[in-house]
N, C-alpha and C positions, 0 to 999 in steps of 0.2 A: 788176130783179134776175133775173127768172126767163128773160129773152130775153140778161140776160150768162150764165147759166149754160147756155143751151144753146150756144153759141160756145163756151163753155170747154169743154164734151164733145165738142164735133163737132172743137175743136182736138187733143183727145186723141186719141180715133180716129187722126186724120189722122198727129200724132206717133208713135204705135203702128204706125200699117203702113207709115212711111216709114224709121225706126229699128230694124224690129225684126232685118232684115238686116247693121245696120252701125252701130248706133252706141249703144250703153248709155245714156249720157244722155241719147237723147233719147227714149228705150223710159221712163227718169222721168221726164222731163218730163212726157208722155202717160197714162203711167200716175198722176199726183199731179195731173192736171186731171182727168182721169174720178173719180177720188175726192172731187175740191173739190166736182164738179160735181154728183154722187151725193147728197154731204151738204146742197148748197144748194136742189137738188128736193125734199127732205122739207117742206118746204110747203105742193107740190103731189100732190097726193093722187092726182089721176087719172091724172097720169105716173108712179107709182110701181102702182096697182093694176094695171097690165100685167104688172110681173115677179113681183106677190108669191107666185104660184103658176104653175106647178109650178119655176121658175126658180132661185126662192129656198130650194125645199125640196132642188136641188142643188147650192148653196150650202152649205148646214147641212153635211156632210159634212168641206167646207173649215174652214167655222168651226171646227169639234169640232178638226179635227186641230194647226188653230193654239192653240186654247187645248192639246192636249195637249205641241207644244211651249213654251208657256210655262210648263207643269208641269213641264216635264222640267229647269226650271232646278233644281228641288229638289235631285236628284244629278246634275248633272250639274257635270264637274270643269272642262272651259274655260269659263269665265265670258264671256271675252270675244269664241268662238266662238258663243257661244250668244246675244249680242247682235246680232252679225253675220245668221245665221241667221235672228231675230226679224223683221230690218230689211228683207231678201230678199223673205220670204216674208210681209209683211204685207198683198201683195195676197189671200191667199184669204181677207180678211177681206170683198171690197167688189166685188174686180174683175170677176167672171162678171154679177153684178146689173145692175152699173152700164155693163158693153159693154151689156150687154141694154137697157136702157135707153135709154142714148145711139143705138143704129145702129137704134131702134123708133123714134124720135122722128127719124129724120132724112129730108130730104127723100131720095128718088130721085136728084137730080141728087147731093148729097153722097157717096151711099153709092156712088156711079159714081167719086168723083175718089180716096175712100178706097180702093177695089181698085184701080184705077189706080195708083197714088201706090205701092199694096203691089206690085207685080207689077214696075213700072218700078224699083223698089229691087234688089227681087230679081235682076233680069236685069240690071242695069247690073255688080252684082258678080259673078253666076256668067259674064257673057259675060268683064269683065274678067281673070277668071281662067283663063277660059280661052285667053283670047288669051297670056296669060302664062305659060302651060303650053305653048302653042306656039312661043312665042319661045325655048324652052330644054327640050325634052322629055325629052332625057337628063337634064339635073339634075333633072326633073319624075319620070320613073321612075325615079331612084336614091331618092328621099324616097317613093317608095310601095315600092321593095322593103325599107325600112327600118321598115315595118308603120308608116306614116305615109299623111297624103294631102296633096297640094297644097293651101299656106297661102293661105287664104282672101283676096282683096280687099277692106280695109276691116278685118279683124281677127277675124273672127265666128269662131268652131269651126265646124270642118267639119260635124258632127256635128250642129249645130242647123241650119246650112244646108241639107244635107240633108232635116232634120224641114221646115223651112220650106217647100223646093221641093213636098213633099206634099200639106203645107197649101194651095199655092198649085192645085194641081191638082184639090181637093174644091172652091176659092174659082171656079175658073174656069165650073161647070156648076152654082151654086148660088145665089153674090151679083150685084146687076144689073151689067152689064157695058157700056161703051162699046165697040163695034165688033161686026162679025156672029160667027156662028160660024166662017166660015174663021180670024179672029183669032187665034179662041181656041184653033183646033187647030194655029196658028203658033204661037204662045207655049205651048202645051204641047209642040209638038216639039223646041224652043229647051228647055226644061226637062230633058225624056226625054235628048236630046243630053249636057246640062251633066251630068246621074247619073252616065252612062254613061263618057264621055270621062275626067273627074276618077275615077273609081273610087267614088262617094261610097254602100259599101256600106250603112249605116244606112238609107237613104232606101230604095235599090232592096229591099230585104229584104222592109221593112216596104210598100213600095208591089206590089211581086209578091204577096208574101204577102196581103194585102190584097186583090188583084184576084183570089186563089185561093180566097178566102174567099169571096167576092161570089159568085161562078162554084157553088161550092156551095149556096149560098143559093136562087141564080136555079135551080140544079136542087132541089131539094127540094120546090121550090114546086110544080114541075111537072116529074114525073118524066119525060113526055116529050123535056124536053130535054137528056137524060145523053150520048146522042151525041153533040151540039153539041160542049155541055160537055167530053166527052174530047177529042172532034178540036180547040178551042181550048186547052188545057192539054197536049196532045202537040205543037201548031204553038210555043207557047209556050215549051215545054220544047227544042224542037231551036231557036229563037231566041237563049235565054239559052247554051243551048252553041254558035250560032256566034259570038257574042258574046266570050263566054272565048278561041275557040280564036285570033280574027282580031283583036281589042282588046287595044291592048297594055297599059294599066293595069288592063282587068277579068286578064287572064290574067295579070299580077304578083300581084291581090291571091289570083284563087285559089290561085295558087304557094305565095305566102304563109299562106294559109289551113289548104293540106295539112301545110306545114311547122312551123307551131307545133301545131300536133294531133299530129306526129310527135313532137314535144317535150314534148308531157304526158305523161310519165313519172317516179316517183322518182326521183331522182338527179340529174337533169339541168338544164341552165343555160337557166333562161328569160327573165331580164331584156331584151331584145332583142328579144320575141314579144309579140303585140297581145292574139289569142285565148285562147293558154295562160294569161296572166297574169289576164286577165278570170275564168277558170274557177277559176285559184287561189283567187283574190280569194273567189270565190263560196265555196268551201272553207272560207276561215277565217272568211267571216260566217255560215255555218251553225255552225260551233263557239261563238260568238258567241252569235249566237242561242239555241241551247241552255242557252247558264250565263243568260242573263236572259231568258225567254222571254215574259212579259206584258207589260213596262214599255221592256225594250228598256234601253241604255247612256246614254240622252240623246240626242237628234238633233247635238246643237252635240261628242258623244264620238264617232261612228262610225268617225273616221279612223284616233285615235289606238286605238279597241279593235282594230280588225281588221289595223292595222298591228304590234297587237304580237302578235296572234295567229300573222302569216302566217310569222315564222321558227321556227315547229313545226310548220309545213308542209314534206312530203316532198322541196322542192325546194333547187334553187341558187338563189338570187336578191337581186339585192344591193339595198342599200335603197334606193338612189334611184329603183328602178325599180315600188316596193310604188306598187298602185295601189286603188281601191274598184272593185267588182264592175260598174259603170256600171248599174244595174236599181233604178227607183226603188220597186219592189214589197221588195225585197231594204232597201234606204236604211230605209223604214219598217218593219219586220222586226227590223232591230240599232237603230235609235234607237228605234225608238217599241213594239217588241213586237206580239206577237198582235193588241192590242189597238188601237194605229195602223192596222197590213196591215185590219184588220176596219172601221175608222171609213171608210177608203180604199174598201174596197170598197162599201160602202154607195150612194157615189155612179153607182159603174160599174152595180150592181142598179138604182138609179132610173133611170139614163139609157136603158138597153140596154130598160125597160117602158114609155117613151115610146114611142108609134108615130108615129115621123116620117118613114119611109120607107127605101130601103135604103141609101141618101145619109147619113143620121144612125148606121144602124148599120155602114155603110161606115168612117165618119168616128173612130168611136169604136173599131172595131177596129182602125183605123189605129195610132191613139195607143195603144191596151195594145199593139203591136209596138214604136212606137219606144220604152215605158217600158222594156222587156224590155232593149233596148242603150244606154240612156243615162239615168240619173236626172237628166229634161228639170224636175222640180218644183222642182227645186234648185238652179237658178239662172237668174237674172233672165229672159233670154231664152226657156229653154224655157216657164218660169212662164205670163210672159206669151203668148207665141204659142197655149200650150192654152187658159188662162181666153179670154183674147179670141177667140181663134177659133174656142171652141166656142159662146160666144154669139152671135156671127156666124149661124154654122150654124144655132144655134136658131130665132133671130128669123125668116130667110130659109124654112126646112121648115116652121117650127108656121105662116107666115102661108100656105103654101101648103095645109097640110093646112085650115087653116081657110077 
């Protein structure tokens, strides 16, 4: 039993980083064998003492939040939202433990065909789509001056593709890898390309952002190196504006970008805008917010409270165009209250007091960037790409630092 259960784990794994790009069923599949797999090790005592500290104490966090949405069925008025919901998010009951588990217990060669497996997904869809943006680049930049981006190959949101290419970028100098390091900096320039090319703003933000972060970090540590540091983030900075000036879908989106900012004003028509409408959205879940501030509307009500809130907001905007603020700090704020945002943070305070080096708080500042433009907790795809990939990251640093 115990040598089927680990084939059923190391089949998860391998279903998680081969689906997580392009295919929902099989991100469950993967995801509902690391669970089987989880539950059938609890016999085994000595493969579970691995994760019961400090792993599982960032677990709890998860837990808490799922039990407080199962509370929140008390008021909350979509019943059958709220099951929905339940069914999504039932991995933060199991899944950070259980990747922990599973990719501890695996050989070397496995955890080589897992990132493998992840990376060859990844790039078969971003090159895909890129070759598809080149076969028709006029219709490719009319859908991004349309505060849209090129539809993804395979079906995935752009949005979490983006989160993905990230991910894949901390995976590449972190998990064991098949091939040398020239590989690796072929398949990160294959990546940097894909950002760039597609416009796929989400990922570059939070990946700039991120390597601006670092860059501060690395100088603080030692003041000596603030020079560097400025002349890296001035070469940086005249990059990202040749970039804009000579890139025809980065310099759509910033067109785009000044243009719905133009647009945040009373009175005026924003249905049609990506940014302004984002910013709305944030408006009326701060109103929101405020008539329920502890307990929050129910996670499975957010859509329907801040959509009835947003036509008392100062603008034009017709309905079909009402959207949620994308910020899953904000998500837990109007569903779950104070008292959610507070269970949430808890986790980001334990992980940021592990020292695992500047790769772990790289990682993690990664992801409070992309929570910021997309509430990735909220469905399937982003769920899973952070529970799993940040046990990935763990296993890989804590076995380094130890």
């Amino acid at each position: 039993m115990q040598a089927r259960s680990f084939y059923l784990r190391w089949g998860g794994l391998f279903c998680i980083a081969c689906g997580l790009s392009w295919s929902h069923s099989l991100i469950s599949v993967g995801v509902g064998a690391l669970g089987l797999g989880y539950i059938l090790s609890w016999g085994s005592r000595p493969l579970l003492k691995a994760v019961e500290r400090p792993i599982l104490f960032l677990t709890l966090p998860f837990i808490l939040l799922y039990l407080l949405h199962a509370l929140s069925w008390f008021y909350t008025e979509d019943t059958g939202q709220w099951w929905v919901e339940m069914r999504v998010k039932a991995p933060l009951l199991f899944l950070l433990p259980a990747s922990v588990m599973a990719w501890r217990e695996s050989p070397v060669s496995i955890r080589k065909g897992i990132h493998s497996i992840f990376h060859l997904s990844l790039l078969i869809v971003g090159i895909g789509t890129l070759f598809r943006f080149w076969t028709d680049p006029t219709a490719a930049l009319e859908t991004i001056r349309h505060g849209r981006y090129v539809p993804m190959m395979g079906g995935i949101s752009h949005i979490y593709y983006a989160g993905l290419v990230g991910i894949a970028f901390f995976f590449l100098w972190t998990l064991p890898f098949w091939g040398g390091e020239n590989l690796k900096w072929v398949i990160a320039g294959i990546y940097f390309a894909i950002l760039h090319i597609l416009a796929l703003r989400t990922g570059l933000v939070a990946l700039y952002g991120t390597a601006f972060f670092l860059l501060l970090r690395w100088g603080v540590k030692k003041p000596r190196r603030w020079p560097w540091i400025i002349l890296f983030i001035g070469l940086g900075m005249g990059f990202v504006h040749l970039l804009i000036c000579h890139l025809p879908p980065l310099r759509q989106r910033w067109e785009n970008f000044r243009t719905d900012l133009a647009q945040y004003k009373p009175g005026r028509y924003i249905t049609h805008t990506s940014v302004t409408r984002r910013l709305a959205a944030l408006e009326a879940s701060w109103r929101v917010f405020r008539e329920h501030p502890w307990i929050g509307v129910g996670i499975a009500d957010n859509e329907v409270a801040v959509f009835q809130e947003i036509p008392r907001l100062p603008y034009r905007w017709d309905k079909e165009g009402y959207i949620l603020p994308h910020n899953q700090f904000v998500e837990y704020a109007v569903g779950l209250g104070a008292i959610g945002v507070g269970v949430f943070l808890l986790f980001w305070i334990g992980a940021f007091r592990q020292h695992l080096g500047g790769q772990w708080v790289g990682w993690l500042f990664y992801w409070l960037l992309l929570l910021q433009g997309e509430a990735f907790l909220e469905r399937q795809v982003g769920l899973t790409a952070f529970l799993w990939g940040t046990a990935l990251m763990w296993v890989e640093l804590n076995a380094r630092k130890s």
